[in-house]
C-alpha positions as CSV (number, residue, x, y, z in Angstrom):
1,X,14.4,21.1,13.2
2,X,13.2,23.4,10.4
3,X,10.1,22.2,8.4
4,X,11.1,21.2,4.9
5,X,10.4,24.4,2.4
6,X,7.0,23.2,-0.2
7,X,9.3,24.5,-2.9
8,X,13.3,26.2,-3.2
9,X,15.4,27.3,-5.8
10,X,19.1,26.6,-5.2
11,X,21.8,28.5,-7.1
12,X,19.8,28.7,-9.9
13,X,20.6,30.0,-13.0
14,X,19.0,30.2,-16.4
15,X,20.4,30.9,-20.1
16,X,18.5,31.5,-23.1
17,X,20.7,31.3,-26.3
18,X,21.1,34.6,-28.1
19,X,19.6,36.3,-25.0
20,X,22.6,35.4,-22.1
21,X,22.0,34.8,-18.6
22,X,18.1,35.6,-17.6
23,X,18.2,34.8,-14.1
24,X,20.2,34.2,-11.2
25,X,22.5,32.8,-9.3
26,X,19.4,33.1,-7.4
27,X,18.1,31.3,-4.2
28,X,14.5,31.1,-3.1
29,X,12.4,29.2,-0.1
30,X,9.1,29.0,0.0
31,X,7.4,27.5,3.2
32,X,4.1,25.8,4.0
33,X,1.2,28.4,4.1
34,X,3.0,31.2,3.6
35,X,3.1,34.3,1.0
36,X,5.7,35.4,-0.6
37,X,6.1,38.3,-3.5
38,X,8.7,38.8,-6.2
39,X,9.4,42.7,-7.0
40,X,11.8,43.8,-9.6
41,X,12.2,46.0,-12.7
42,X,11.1,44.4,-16.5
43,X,13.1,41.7,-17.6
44,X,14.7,40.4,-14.0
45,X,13.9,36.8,-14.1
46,X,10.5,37.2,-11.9
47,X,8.0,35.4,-14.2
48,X,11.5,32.9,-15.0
49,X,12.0,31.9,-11.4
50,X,7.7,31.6,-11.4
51,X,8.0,29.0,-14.1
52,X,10.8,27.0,-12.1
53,X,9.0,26.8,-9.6
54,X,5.8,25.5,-11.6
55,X,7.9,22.8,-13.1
56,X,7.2,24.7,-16.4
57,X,11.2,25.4,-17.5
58,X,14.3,23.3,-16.1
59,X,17.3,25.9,-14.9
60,X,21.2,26.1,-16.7
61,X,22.5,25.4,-13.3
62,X,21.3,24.9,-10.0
63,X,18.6,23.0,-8.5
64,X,14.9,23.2,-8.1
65,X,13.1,21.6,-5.1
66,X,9.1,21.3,-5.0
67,X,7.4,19.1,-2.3
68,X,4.2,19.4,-3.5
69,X,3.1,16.5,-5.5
70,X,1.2,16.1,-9.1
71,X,-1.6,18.6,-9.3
72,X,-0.6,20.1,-6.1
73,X,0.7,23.2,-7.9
74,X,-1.7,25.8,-9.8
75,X,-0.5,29.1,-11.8
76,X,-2.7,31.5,-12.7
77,X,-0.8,34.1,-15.3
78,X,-2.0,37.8,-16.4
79,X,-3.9,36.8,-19.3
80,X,-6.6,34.3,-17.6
81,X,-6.1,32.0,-20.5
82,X,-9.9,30.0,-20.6
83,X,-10.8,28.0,-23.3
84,X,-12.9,30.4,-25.4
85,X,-15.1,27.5,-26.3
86,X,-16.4,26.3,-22.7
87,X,-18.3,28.5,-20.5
88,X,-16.9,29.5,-17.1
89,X,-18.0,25.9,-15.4
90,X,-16.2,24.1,-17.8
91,X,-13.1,25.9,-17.5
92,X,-13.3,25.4,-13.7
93,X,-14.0,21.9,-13.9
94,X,-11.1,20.8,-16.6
95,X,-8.3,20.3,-14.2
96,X,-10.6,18.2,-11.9
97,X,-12.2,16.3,-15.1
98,X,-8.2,16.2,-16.4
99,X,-7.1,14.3,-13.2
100,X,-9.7,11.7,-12.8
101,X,-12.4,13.4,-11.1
102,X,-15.9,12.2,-11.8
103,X,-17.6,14.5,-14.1
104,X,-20.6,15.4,-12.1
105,X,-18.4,15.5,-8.4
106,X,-16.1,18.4,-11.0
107,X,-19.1,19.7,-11.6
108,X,-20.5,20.4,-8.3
109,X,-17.0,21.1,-7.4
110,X,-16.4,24.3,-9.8
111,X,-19.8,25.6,-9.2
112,X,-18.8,26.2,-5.4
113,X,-15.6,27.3,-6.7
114,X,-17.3,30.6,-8.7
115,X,-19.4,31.0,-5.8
116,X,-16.4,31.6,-3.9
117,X,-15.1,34.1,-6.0
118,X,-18.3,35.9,-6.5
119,X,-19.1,34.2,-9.7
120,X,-22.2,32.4,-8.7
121,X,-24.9,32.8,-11.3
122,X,-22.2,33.4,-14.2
123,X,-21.3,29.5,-14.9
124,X,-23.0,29.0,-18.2
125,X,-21.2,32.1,-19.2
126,X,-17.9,31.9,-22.0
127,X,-15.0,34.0,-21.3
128,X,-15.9,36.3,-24.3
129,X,-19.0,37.2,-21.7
130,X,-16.6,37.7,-18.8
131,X,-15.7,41.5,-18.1
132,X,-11.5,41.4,-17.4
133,X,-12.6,41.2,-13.7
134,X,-14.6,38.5,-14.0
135,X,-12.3,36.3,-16.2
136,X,-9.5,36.7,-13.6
137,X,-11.9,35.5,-10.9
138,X,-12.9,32.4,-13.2
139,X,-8.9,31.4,-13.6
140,X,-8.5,32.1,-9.8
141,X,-11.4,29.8,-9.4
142,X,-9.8,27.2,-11.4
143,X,-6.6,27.5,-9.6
144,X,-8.1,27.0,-6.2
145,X,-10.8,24.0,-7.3
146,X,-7.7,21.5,-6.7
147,X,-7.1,22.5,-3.6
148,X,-3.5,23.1,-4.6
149,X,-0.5,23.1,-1.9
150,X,1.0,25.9,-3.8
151,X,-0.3,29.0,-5.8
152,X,1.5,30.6,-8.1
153,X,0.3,33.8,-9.7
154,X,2.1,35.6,-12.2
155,X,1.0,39.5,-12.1
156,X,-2.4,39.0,-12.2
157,X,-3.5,42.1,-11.2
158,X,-1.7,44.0,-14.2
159,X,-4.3,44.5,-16.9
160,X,-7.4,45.7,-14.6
161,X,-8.1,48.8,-13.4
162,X,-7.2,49.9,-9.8
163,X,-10.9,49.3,-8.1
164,X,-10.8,45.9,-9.6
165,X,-7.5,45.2,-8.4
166,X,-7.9,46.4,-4.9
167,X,-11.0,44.1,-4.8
168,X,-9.1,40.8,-6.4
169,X,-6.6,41.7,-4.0
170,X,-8.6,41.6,-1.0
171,X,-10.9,38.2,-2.0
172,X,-7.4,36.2,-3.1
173,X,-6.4,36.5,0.3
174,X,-9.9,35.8,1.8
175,X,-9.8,32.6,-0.3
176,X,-5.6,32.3,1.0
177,X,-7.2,32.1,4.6
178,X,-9.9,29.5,4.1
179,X,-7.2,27.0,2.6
180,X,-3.6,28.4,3.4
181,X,-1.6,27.2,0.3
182,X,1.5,28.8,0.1
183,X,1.5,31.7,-2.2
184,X,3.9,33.3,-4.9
185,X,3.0,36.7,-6.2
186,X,4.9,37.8,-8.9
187,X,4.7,41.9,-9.4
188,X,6.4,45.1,-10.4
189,X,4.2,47.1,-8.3
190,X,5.4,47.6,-4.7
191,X,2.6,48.7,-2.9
192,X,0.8,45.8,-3.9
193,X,3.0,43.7,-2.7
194,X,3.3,44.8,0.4
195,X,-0.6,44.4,1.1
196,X,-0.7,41.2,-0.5
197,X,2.6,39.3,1.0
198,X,3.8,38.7,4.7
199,X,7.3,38.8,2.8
200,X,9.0,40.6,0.1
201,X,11.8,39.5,-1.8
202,X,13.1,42.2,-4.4
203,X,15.3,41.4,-7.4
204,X,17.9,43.4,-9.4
205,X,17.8,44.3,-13.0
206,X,18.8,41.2,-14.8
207,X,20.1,39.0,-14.9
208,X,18.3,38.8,-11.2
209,X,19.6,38.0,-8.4
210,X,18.4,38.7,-4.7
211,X,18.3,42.7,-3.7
212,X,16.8,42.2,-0.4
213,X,14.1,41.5,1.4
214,X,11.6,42.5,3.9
215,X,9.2,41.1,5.9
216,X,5.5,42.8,6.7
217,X,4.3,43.4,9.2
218,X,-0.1,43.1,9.9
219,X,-3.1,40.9,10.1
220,X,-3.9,38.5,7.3
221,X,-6.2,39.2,5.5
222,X,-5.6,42.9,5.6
223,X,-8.2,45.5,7.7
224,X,-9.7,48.5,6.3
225,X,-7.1,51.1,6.1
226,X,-3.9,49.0,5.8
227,X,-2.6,51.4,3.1
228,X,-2.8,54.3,5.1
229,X,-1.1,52.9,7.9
230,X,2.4,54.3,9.4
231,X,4.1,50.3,9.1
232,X,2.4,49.9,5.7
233,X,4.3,53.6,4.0
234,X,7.8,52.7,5.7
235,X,7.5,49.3,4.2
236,X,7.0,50.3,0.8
237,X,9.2,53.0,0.9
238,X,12.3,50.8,2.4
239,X,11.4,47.9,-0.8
240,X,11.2,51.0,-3.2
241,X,14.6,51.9,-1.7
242,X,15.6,48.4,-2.1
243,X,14.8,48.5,-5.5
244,X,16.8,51.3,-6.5
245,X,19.8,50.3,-5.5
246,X,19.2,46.5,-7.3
247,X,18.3,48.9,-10.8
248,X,22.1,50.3,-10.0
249,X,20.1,54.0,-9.2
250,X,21.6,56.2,-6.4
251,X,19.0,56.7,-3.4
């Protein structure tokens, strides 16, 4: 028997009055460990099926399903959204201090979670300090400091510059293979979704619903030269393809 999914979306649809149907009829599984990225074109649902799955918005119709428990679930969106006023500790530590933890064993806790991310030395530091790099890797380390059984990450590579993002990219899933929660990756960009997810799932315009999807193919986390590999080009060109004929564009 199949192992129970850490999270679905079943039939789902959502409605915003005014706006019509935003998403769906739309179905989703997302199983233990593994990572799984959204593609599709501005205004298809992604970051609305992101928030169902969070527990952050309720669908129309349909139903969501999330295994993971209370504080078992982390988002990180693609603003890094610190509190201005604590320094890069402090933000780490909140969710811990939030859900009971003691305050020192938080403490301890979020300075191994910047080192982890490369932050080491930068705790005292406030976000206004942080380069955009750095304040990503501060809201990845809050994220992870749970331990969560599900990340969900809504483009969180958009607003940095390609070096930076290749970088992220590569120590997200170095962190993904010391603890193996499942992983969400919402994205426009298809290329980086085929280095970051061992599946693809690509939506239509909206209101989205499922295009196709593929799965990838390669080692976790990804060796030197991935991009440049023969599996890695047909992949992105067969979502890119995908994708085209979910905008309604001949191929």
């Amino acid at each position: 028997m199949a192992e129970s999914p850490v999270a679905a979306l079943e039939a789902v649809e959502v409605d915003y009055a005014g706006r019509g149907r935003a998403l769906g009829p739309f179905d989703f599984r997302l199983d233990a460990g593994e990572i799984v990225a959204l593609v599709g074109p501005s205004g298809c649902g992604k970051s609305t099926a992101l928030r169902l799955l969070a527990g952050l918005e309720s669908p129309t119709r349909g139903a969501v399903r999330r295994a993971a428990g209370r504080g078992e679930t982390s988002v990180v969106f693609q603003s890094p959204t610190l509190a201005p006023w604590l320094s890069a500790a402090a933000n780490v530590s909140l969710p811990l201090e939030l859900a009971g933890v003691h305050r020192r064993q938080a403490q301890a806790r979020a300075a191994e979670a910047l080192r982890r991310v490369g932050l080491a030395g930068a705790e005292t530091a406030r976000p206004a300090q942080l380069s955009g790099g750095m304040a990503m890797r501060a809201s990845l380390a809050r994220a992870l400091v749970t331990a969560p059984k599900v990340l969900l990450l809504d483009e969180p590579f958009a607003a940095l510059d390609e070096i930076t993002r290749r970088q992220l990219a590569d120590d997200l899933l170095a962190l993904w293979a010391e603890q193996r929660p499942a992983i969400v990756f919402v994205t426009h960009n298809v290329e980086e979704a085929v280095y970051m997810a061992g599946r693809v799932v690509v939506m239509t315009a909206g209101p989205g619903r499922i295009a196709g999807e593929v799965a990838v193919d390669g080692p976790t986390p990804r060796p030197t030269g991935f991009r440049t590999t023969e599996a890695f080009r047909h992949t992105a060109e067969r979502l890119s393809e995908i994708l085209r004929e979910g905008m309604g564009a001949k191929v």
